[in-house]
C-alpha positions as a printed Julia matrix, in Angstrom:
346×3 Matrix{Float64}:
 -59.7   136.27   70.41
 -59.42  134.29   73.37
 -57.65  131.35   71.91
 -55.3   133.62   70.1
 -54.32  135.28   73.32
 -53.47  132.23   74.64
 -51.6   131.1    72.24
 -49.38  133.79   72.38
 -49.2   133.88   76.09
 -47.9   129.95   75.41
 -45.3   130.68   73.16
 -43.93  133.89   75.09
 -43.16  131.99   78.35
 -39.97  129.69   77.24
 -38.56  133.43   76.33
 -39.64  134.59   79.66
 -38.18  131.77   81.36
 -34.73  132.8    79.07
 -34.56  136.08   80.52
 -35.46  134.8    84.04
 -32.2   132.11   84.27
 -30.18  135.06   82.82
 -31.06  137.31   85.27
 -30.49  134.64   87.95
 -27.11  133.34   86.16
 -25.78  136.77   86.19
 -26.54  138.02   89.97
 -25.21  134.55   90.75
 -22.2   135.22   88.87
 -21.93  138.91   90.48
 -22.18  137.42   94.6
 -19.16  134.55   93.27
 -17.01  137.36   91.9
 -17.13  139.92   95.23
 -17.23  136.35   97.16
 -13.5   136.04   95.03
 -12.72  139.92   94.94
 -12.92  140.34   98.4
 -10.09  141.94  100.17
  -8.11  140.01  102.77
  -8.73  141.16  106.22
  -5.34  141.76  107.95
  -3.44  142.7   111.54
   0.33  143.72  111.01
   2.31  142.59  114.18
   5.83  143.88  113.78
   9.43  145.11  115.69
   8.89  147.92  113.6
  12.44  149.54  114.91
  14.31  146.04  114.29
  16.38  146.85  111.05
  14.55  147.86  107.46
  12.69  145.57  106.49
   9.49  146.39  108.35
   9.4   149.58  107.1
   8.95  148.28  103.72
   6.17  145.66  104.65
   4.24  148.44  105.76
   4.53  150.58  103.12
   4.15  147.59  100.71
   0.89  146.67  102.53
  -0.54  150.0   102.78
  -0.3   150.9    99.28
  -2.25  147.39   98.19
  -5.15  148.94   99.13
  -6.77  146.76   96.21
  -5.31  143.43   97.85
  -5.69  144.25  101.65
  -8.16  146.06  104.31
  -5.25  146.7   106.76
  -7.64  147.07  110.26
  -4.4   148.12  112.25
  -0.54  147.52  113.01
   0.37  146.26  116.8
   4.35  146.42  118.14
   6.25  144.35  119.83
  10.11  144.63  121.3
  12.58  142.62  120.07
  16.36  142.67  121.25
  17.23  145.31  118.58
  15.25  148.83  117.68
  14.99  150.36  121.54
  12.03  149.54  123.72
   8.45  149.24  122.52
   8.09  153.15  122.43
  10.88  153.19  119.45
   8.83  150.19  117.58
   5.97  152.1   117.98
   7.35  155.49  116.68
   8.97  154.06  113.54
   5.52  152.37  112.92
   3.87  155.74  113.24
   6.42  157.24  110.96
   5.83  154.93  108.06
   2.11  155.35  108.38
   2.7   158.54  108.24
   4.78  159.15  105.27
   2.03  156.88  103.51
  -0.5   159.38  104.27
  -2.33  157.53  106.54
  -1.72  159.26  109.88
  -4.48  158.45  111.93
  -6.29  156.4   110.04
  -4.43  153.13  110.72
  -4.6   152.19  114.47
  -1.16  151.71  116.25
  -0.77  149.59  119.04
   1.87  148.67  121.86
   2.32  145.48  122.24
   4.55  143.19  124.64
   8.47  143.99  125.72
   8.98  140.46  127.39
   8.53  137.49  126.4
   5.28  134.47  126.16
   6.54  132.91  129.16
   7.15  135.95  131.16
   3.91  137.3   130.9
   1.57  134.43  129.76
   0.56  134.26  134.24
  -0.57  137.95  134.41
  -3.07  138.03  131.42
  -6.31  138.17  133.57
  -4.63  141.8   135.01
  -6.05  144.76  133.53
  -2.52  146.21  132.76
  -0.48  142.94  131.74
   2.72  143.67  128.91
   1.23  144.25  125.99
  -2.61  144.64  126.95
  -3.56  146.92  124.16
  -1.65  144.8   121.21
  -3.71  141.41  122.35
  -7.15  142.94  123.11
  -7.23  144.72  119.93
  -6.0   141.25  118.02
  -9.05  139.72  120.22
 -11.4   142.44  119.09
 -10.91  142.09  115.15
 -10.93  138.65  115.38
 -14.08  138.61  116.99
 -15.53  141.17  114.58
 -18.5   140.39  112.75
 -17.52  139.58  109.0
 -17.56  136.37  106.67
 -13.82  136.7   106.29
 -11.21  135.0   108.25
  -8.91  138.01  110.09
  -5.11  137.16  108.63
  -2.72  137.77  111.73
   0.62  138.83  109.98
   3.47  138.77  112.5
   6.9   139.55  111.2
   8.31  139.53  114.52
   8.66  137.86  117.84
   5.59  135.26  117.98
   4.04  136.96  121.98
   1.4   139.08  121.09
  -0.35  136.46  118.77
   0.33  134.13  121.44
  -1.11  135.82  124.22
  -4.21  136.44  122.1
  -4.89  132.61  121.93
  -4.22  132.2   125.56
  -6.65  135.11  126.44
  -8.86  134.3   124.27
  -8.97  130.64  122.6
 -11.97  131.29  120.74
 -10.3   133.07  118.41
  -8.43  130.14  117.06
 -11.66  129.41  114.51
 -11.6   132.99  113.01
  -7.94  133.5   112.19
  -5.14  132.83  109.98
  -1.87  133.03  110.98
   0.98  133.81  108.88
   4.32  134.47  110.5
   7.59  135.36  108.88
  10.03  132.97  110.9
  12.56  130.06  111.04
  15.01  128.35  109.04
  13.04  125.0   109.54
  14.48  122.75  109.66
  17.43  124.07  110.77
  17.89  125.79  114.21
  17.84  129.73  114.27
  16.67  132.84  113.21
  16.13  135.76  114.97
  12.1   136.52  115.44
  12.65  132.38  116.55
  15.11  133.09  119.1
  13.23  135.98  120.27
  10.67  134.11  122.03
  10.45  130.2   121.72
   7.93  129.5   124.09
   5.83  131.88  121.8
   6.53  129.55  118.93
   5.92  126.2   120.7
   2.5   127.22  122.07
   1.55  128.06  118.65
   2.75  124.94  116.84
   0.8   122.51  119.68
  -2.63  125.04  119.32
  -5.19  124.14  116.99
  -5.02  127.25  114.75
  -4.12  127.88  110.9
  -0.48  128.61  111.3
   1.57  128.78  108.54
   5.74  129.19  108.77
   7.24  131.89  105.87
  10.65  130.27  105.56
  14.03  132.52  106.25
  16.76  130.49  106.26
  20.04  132.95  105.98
  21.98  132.48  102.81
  19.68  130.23  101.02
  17.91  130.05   97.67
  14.82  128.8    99.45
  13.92  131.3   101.82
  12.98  134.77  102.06
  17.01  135.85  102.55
  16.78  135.58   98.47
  14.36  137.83   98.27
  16.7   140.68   98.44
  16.61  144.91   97.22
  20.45  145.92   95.75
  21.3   149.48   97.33
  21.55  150.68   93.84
  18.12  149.68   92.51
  16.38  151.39   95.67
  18.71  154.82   94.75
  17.61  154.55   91.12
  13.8   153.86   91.37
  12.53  154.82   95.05
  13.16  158.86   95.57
  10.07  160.64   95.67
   7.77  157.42   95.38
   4.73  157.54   97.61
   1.84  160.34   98.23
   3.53  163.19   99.59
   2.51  164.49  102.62
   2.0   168.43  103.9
   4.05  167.83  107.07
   7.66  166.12  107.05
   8.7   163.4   108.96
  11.53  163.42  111.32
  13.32  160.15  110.09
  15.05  157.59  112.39
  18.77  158.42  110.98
  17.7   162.44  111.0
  16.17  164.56  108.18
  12.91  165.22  107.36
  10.87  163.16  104.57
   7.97  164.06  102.76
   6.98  160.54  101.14
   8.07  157.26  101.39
  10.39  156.93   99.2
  12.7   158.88  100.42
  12.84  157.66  103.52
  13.59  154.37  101.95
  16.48  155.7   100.97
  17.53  156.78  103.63
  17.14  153.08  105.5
  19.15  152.0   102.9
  21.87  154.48  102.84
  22.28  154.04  107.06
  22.49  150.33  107.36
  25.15  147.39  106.52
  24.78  145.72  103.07
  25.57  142.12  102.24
  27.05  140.82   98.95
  28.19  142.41   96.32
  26.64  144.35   94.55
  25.32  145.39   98.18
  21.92  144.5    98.87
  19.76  143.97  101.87
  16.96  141.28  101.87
  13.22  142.66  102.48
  12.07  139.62  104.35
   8.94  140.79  105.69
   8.09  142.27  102.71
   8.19  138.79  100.9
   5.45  137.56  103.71
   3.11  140.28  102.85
   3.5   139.16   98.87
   2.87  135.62   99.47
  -0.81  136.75  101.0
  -1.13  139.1    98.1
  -0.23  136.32   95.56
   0.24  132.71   96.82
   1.58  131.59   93.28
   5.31  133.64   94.37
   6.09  130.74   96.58
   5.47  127.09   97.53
   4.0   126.04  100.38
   3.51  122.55  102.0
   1.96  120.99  104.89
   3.65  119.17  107.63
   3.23  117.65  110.97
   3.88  120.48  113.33
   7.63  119.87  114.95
   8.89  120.47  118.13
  11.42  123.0   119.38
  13.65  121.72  121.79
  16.6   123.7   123.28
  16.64  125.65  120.1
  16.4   122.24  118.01
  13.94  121.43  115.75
  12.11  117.78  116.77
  10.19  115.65  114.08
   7.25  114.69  115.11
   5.79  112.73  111.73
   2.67  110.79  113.75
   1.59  114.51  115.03
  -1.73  115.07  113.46
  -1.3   118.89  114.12
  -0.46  120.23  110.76
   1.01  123.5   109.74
   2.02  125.25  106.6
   5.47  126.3   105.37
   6.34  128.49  102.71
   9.61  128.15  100.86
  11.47  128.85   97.05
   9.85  132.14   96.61
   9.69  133.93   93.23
  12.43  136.75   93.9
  11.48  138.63   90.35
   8.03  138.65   90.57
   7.89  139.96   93.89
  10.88  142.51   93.78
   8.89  143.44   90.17
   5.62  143.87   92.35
   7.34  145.78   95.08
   8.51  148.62   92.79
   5.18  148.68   91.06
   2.84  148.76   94.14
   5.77  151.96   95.12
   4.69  154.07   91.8
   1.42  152.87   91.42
   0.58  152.72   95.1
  -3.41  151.99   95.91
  -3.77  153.45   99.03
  -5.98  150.93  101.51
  -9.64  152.22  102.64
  -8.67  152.68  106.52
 -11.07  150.65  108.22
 -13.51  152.29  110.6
């Protein structure tokens, strides 16, 4: 009986030993999927006010809520949009008419500019103190996920962060919509140079989502026609109990219409009239990196405005060019009617 036993015993362990590495292969295969699944961690820094295009980042970001844990939107002044109280009011608009009021922390950020206030950041009260120590805070934030710092604005509060705190430098990822690199220009560029230059001599991941006005290449092709946001964007978005005074007037109860309403109260280019959504673009190039190109290059410098080779710099950076207008305008209008509303983070 005994010897039968263990006979059977003997031939019941290679099946044991089966289930065992399934088991194993299968919770292994479980941690490398949520390792892969895992939202991207991100910090919206934006002139909010500036023109229309920030409006539709947000909104675009907001409603990825299966792409992106959005852990809050800072403001900045740029030379259009009104002081930092305007930025910060369209910003708390938008939020809004995404359903998200209070639930997605707002903050002011800086009026001047890198090298106007980059002396005073040891004062309690510095220009833009609440912008930078919440950037600090999230970066520092316990989590096995780099924080993504998404300025698609003037460069100062992401600066300032770095000076204030260089330790950061390890735990973010910086991707700014700015430039026409290599030519001269561009607005958030012009805005605050000094910004720019600090960040392209620090060691931090910076990467550079190309502009360049007019061009195939940059994220001026990645442009919404007047009469495609008329036809598909009215009423798109959750709608909310309480309307929203918009900038131009009226009140809005999703989205969507408010959209409309940006579009209908602003110059259009081309014909037929359209209006490129650059910041939009950077926020689909995070979502899906396969919409655009990106390359690595010795950081440049900027020099009265003029961009400076420097090809021995072993400072690298990343610039992202010939986006995939279709796919993301496609995306855009999707994400609008089949919006996924981000999990605000606590």
């Amino acid at each position: 009986m005994i010897k039968k036993q263990t006979e059977i015993e003997g031939k019941s362990r290679p099946f044991l030993w089966l289930i065992l590495c399934a088991l194993l292969f299968h919770v292994n295969c479980a941690c490398t999927n949520a390792q892969t699944d895992a939202k991207t961690r991100v910090v919206l820094d934006t002139d909010a006010n500036n023109e229309l295009d920030d409006q539709h980042a947000i909104a675009y970001l907001l409603f990825s809520g299966n792409h992106f844990d959005v852990e809050g939107i800072t403001v900045n002044k740029t030379k259009n949009g009104g002081d930092i109280t305007q930025h910060f009011a369209e910003a708390q608009r938008v939020v809004a008419l995404c359903d998200l009021e209070g639930k997605v922390p707002i903050y002011k950020g800086a009026e001047g500019s890198f090298d106007e206030i980059k002396s005073t950041v040891d004062q309690p009260d510095f220009d833009g103190v609440e912008a930078v120590d919440f950037i600090i805070a999230q970066a520092k934030a316990q989590s096995d996920r780099k924080l993504v710092l998404l300025p698609v604005g003037k460069l100062t509060n992401i600066a300032l962060a770095l000076l204030k705190d260089p330790t950061i430098a390890s735990k973010v990822r910086i991707v700014w919509l700015g430039s026409n690199y290599p030519e001269p220009g561009e607005y958030n560029q012009k805005d605050d140079l000094s910004a720019l230059q600090y960040l392209l001599d620090f060691d931090v991941d910076f990467e550079m989502v190309m502009v360049r006005y007019g061009k195939p290449s940059g994220t001026s092709a990645v442009k919404a026609y007047l009469s495609d946001i008329q036809e598909n964007m009215p009423g798109l978005g959750p709608s909310i109990a309480n309307p929203v005074v918009g900038r131009h007037g009226n009140s809005f109860t999703n989205f969507g219409d408010y959209a409309v309403s940006l579009f209908n109260n602003i110059h259009h280019y081309g014909n037929p009239p359209s209006r490129a959504l650059f910041d939009m673009a950077a926020v689909a190039i995070i979502k899906n990196p396969s919409w655009a190109e990106s390359s690595m290059i010795s950081a440049p410098k900027l020099q009265d405005g003029n961009w400076i080779e420097r090809p021995e710099n072993t400072r690298k950076v990343t610039i992202w060019e010939n986006f995939k207008t279709e796919e993301i305008m496609e995306d855009f209008y999707t994400t609008m009617k089949e919006y996924v509303l981000i999990d605000p983070v606590n």
